[in-house]
ROKOLMI-640967 format. One record per residue (C-alpha): x, y, z; residue number from 1. Coordinates in steps of 0.25 Angstrom, whole numbers, plus 2048, in hexadecimal, padded with zeros to 3 digits. Example, Ala and Ser with C-alpha at 12.3 -4.5 7.8 and 13.67 -1.06 7.14 Angstrom:
BEGIN
+-----+-----+-----+-----+
!   u !   v !   w ! pos !
+-----+-----+-----+-----+
! 831 ! 7EE ! 81F !   1 !
! 837 ! 7FC ! 81D !   2 !
+-----+-----+-----+-----+
END
This chain:
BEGIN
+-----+-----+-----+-----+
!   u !   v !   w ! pos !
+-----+-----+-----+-----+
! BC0 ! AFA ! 3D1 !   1 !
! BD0 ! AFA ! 3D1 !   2 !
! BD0 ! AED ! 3D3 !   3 !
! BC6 ! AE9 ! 3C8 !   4 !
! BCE ! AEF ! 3BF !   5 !
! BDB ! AEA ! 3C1 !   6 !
! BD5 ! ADC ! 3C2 !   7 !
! BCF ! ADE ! 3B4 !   8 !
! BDC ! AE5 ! 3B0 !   9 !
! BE6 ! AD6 ! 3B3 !  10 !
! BD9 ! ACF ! 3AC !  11 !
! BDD ! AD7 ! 3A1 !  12 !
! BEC ! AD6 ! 3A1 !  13 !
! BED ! AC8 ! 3A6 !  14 !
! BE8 ! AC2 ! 39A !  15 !
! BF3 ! AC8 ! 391 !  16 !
! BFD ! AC5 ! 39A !  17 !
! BFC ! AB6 ! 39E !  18 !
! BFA ! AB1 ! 38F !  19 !
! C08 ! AB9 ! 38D !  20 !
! C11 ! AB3 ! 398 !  21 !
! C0A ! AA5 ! 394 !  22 !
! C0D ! AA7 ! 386 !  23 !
! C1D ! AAD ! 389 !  24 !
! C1E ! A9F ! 395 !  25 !
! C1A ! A96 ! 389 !  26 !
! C25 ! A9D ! 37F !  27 !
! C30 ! A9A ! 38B !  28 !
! C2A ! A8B ! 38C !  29 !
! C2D ! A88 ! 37B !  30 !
! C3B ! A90 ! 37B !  31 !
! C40 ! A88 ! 387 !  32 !
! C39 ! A7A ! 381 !  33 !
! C40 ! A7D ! 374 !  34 !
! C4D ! A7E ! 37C !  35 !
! C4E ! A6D ! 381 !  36 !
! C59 ! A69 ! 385 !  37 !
! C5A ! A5D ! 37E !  38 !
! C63 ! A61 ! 371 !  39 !
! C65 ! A56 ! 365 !  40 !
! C72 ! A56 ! 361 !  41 !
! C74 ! A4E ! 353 !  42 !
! C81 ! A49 ! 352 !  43 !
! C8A ! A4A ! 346 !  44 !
! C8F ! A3E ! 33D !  45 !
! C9B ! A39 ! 33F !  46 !
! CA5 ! A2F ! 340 !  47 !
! CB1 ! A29 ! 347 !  48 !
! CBD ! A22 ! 341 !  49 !
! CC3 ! A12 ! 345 !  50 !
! CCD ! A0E ! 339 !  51 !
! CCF ! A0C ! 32B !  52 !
! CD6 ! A02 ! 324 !  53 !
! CDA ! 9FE ! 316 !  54 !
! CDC ! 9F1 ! 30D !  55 !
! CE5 ! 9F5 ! 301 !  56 !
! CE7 ! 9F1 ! 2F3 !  57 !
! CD7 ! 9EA ! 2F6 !  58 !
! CD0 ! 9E7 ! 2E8 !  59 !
! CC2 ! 9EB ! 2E6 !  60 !
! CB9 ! 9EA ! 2D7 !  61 !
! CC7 ! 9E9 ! 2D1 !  62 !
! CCE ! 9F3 ! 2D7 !  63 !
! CD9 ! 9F4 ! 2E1 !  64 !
! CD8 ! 9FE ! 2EB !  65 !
! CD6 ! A00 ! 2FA !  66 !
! CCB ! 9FA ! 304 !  67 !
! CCB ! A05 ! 30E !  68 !
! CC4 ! A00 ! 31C !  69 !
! CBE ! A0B ! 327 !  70 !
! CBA ! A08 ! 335 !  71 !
! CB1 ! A15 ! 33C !  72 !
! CA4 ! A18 ! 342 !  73 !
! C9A ! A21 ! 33D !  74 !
! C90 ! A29 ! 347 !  75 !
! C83 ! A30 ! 346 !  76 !
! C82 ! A2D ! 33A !  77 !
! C77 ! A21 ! 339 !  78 !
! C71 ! A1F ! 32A !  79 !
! C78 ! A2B ! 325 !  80 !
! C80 ! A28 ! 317 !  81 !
! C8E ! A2C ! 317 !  82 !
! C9A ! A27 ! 312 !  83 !
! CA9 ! A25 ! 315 !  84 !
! CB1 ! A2B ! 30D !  85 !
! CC1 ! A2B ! 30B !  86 !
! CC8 ! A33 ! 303 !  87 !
! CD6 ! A32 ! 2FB !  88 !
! CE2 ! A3C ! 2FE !  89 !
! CF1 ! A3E ! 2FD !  90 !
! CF7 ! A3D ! 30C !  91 !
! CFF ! A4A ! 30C !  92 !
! CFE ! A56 ! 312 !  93 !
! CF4 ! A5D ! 308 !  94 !
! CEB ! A4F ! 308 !  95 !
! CE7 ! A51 ! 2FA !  96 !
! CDC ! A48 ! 2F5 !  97 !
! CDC ! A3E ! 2EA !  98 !
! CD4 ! A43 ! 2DE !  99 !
! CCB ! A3A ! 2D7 ! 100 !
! CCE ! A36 ! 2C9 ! 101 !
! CC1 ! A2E ! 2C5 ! 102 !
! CB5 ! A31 ! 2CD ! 103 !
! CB5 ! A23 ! 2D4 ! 104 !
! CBA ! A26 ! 2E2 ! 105 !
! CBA ! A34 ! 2E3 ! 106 !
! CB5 ! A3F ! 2ED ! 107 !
! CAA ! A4B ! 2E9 ! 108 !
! CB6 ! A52 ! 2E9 ! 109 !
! CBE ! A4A ! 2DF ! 110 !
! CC7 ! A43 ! 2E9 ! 111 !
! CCA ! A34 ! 2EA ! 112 !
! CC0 ! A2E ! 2F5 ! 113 !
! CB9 ! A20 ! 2F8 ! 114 !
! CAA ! A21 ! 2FF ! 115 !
! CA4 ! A15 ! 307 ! 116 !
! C95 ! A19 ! 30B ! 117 !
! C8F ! A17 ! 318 ! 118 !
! C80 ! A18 ! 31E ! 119 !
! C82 ! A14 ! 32E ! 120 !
! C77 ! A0C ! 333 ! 121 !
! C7C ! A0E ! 340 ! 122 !
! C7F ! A19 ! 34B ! 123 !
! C8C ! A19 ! 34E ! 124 !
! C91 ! A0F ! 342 ! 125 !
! C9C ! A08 ! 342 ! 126 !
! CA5 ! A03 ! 334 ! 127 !
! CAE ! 9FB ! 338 ! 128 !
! CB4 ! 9F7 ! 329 ! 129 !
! CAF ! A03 ! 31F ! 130 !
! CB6 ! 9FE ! 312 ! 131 !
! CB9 ! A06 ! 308 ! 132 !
! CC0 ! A05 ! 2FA ! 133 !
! CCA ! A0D ! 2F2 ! 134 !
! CCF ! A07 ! 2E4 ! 135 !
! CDD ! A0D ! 2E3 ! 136 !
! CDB ! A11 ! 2D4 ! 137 !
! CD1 ! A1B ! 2D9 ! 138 !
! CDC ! A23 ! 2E2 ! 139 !
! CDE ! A29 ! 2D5 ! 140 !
! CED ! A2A ! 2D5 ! 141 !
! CF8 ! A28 ! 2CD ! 142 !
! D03 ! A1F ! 2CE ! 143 !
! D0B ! A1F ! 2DC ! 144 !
! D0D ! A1F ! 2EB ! 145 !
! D02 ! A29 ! 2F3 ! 146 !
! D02 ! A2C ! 301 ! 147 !
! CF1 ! A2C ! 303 ! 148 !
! CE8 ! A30 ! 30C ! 149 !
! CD8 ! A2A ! 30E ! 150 !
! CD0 ! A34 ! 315 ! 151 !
! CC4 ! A2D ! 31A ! 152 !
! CB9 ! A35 ! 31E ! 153 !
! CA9 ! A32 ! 321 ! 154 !
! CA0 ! A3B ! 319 ! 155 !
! C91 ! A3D ! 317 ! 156 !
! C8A ! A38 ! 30B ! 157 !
! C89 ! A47 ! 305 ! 158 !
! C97 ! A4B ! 309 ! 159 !
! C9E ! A51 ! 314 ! 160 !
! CA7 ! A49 ! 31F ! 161 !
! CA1 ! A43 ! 329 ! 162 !
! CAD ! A3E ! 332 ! 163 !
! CBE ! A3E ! 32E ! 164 !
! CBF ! A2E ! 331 ! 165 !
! CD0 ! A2F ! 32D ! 166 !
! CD9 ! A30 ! 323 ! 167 !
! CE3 ! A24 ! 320 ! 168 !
! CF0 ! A24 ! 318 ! 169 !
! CF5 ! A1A ! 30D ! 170 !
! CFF ! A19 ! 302 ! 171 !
! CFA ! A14 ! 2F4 ! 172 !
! D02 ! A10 ! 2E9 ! 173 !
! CFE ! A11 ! 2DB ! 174 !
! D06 ! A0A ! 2D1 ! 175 !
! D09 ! A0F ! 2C2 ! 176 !
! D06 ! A05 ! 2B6 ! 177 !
! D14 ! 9FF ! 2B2 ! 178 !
! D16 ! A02 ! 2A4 ! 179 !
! D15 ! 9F3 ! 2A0 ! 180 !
! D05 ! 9F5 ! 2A5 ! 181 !
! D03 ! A00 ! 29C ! 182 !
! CFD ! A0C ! 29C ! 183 !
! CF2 ! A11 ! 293 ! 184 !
! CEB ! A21 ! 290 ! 185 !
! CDF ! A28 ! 289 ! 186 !
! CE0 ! A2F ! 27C ! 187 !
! CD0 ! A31 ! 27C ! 188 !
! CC3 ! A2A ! 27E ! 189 !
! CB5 ! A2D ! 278 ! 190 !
! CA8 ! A25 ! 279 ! 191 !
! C9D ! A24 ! 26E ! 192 !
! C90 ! A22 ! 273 ! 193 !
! C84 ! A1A ! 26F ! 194 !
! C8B ! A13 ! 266 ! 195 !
! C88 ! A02 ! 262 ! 196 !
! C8E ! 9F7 ! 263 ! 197 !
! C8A ! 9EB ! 261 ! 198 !
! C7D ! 9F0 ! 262 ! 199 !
! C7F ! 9F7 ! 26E ! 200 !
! C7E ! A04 ! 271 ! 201 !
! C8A ! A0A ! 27B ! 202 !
! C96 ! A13 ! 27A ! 203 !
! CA1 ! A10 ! 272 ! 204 !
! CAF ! A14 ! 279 ! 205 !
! CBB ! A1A ! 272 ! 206 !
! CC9 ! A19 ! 278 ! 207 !
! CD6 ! A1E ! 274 ! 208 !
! CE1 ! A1A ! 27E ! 209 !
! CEF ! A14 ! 27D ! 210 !
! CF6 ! A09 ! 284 ! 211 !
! D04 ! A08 ! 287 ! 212 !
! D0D ! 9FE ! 28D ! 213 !
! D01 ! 9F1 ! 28A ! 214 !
! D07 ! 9EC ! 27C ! 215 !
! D00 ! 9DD ! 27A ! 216 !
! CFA ! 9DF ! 289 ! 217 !
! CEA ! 9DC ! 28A ! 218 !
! CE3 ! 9E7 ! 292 ! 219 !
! CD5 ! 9ED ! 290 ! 220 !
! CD0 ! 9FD ! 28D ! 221 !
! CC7 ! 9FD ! 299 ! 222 !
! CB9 ! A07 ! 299 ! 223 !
! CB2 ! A04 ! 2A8 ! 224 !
! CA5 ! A0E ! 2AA ! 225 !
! CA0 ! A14 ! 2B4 ! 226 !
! C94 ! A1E ! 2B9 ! 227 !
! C96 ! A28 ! 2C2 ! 228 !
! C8F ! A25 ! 2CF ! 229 !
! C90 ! A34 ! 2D8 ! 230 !
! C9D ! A39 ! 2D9 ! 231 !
! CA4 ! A2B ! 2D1 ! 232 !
! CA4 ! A24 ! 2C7 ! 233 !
! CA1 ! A14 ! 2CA ! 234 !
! CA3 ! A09 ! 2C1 ! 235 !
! C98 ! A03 ! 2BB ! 236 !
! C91 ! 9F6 ! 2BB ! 237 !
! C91 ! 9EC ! 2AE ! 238 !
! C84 ! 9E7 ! 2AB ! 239 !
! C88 ! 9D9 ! 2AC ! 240 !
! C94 ! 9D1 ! 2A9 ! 241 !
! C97 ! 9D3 ! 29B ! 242 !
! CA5 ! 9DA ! 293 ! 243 !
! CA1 ! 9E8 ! 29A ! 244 !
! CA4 ! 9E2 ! 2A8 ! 245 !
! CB0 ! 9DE ! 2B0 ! 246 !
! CB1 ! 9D5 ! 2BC ! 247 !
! CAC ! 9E0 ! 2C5 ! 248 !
! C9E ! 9E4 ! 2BD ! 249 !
! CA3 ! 9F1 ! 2B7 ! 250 !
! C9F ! 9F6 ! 2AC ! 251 !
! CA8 ! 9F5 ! 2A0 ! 252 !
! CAE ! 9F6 ! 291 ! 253 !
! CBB ! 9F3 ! 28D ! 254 !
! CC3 ! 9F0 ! 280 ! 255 !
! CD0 ! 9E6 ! 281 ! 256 !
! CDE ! 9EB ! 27F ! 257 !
! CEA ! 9E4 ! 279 ! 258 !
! CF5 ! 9EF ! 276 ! 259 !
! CFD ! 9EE ! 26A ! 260 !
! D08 ! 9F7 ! 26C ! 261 !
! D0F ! 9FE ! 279 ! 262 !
! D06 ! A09 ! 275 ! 263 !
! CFA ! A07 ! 270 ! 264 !
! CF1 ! A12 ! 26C ! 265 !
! CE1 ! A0D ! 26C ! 266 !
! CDA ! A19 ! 263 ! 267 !
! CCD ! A15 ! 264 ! 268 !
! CC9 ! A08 ! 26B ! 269 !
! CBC ! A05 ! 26F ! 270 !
! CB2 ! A00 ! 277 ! 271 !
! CA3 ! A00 ! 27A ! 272 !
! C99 ! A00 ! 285 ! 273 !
! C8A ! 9FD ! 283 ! 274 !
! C82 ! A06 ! 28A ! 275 !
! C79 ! 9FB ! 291 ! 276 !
! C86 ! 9F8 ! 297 ! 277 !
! C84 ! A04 ! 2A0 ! 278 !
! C79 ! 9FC ! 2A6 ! 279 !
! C72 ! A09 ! 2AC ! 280 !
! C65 ! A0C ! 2AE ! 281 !
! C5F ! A1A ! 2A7 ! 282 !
! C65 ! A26 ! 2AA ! 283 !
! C72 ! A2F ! 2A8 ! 284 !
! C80 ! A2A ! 2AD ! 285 !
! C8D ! A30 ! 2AF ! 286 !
! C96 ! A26 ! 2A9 ! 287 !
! CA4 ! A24 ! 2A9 ! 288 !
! CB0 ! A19 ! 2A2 ! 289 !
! CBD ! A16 ! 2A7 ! 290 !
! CC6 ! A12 ! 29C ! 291 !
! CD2 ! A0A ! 2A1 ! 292 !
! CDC ! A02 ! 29B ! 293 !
! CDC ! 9F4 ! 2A2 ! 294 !
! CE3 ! 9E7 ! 2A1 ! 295 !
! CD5 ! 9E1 ! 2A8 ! 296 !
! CC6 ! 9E6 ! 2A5 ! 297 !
! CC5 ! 9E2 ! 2B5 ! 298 !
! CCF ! 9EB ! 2BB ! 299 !
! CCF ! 9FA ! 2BA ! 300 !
! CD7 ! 9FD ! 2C5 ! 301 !
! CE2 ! A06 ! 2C1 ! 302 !
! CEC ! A00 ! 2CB ! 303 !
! CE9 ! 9F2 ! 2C5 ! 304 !
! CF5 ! 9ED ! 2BE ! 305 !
! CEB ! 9EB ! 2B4 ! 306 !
! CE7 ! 9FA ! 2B3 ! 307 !
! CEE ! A00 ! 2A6 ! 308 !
! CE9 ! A0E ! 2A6 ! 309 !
! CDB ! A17 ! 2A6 ! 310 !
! CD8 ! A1E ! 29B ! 311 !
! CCB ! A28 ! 29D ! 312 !
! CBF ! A29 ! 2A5 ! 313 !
! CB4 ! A2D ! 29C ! 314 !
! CA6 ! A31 ! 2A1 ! 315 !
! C98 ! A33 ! 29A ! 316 !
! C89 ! A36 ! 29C ! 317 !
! C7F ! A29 ! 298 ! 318 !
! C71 ! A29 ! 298 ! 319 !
! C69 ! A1E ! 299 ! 320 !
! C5A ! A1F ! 294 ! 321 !
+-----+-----+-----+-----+
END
């Protein structure tokens, strides 16, 4: 009887018991599968250095300036978007940066920089002549000698570096306007809008600037307009060659200049631009004009011998139904 009962007893515990360890032997079996030994490490992007090189006093779209060449290799970074990006500084023991004037070549952060974009197609990716172009006008700086720096760095798309490619030193020189080129400032400029002329509808400009130093010299009140594109302003396109384009396409109005005096003071000259000159499509723009004085409609580089001085930069909204 005794041993009846313990036989019935383990039919009785032995149920409960097996299930329990099976159950706890599994557990240990997904704990140690979820431990594999084969780890994926992701590598971070990157890039590594060659050389960099530059072409001096190169001219570009009218303007003179700097074609900077970079040789490096990019890795892990296949189909990524990025770009290489160099940045403008004084070489001295602070390394201050430039400070962008005119939302062309300029930082997020207000600071003088060029951008070349990049997307590699291939991993790791070679450039072996990365060309980049800096007008010298867009340096920002008055007239003289400067020590300078180009701080060249890889970044991603959305900011942040990505690698410190180098920094190269350089001297620029920027030369003043000799009086007997002239000089010319703003007293104040105002626009009416949607005003005719000739039966077209457009802006109607108002200047009041003087001259000096240009007495019987031909020159040219200069408006060249731009739309801001991100962080800068670009110049525009002419819708066709016609009297609101220059040689390069850009979009243009301009009135002629022959001074009377060696100071002449213009109260009001004018000019107009038809908005279908805009040629854009509907929408609202960001809109700005550079007003120069200029010996040439073609050349508004300020170190241009034929470069008298810039008067304003004035931005405006335009909607387009």
């Amino acid at each position: 009887m005794k041993k009846i009962i313990q036989a019935t007893t383990l039919a009785f515990i032995f149920p409960f018991f097996v299930p329990t360890i099976a159950k706890a032997y599994h557990t240990i079996q997904q704990r140690e599968s979820c431990a594999s030994p084969h780890n994926i490490v992701i590598a971070d992007p990157r890039a590594s250095f060659e050389k960099i090189w530059v072409d001096y006093d190169v001219v570009e779209e009218g303007s003179k300036g700097m074609r900077i060449h970079v040789k490096f290799t990019a890795y892990e970074m296949l189909g990524m978007d990025a770009y290489v990006a160099i940045y403008f500084e004084y070489n001295n023991e602070a390394a201050t940066t430039l400070k962008d004037k005119n939302s062309r070549y300029n930082s997020t952060d207000g600071d003088v920089a060029v951008y070349k974009s990049i997307k590699p197609q291939y991993n790791p990716a070679v450039y072996d002549d990365l060309q980049l172009f800096m007008p010298y006008s867009e340096l920002d700086l008055d007239p003289g000698k400067y020590n300078l720096t180009m701080d060249v760095k890889l970044i991603y798309k959305q900011g942040g570096a990505i690698s410190k490619l180098t920094k190269y030193n350089f001297e620029y020189t920027k030369a003043g306007n000799s009086l007997t080129n002239g000089s010319a400032s703003l007293e104040k400029m105002w626009v009416d809008f949607d005003a005719f002329e000739n039966g077209s509808k457009g802006m109607r400009i108002h200047v009041n600037f003087t001259v000096k130093q240009m007495k019987g010299v031909d020159g040219y009140m200069l408006i060249t307009f731009e739309r801001k594109e991100g962080d800068q302003y670009n110049y525009m396109s002419s819708r066709n060659d016609n009297d609101y384009s220059n040689l390069f396409g850009d979009l243009i109005t301009y009135k002629k200049l022959t001074p009377c005096c060696e100071t002449t003071v213009y109260t009001d000259l004018q000019v107009f631009m038809p908005y279908d000159e805009l040629n854009l499509s509907a929408g609202k723009y960001d809109l700005r004009m550079d007003v120069d004085v200029t010996k040439s409609i073609d050349d508004t580089d300020d170190d241009s011998p034929d470069f008298i001085g810039h008067l304003n930069y004035y931005t405006f909204w335009y909607n387009k139904d």
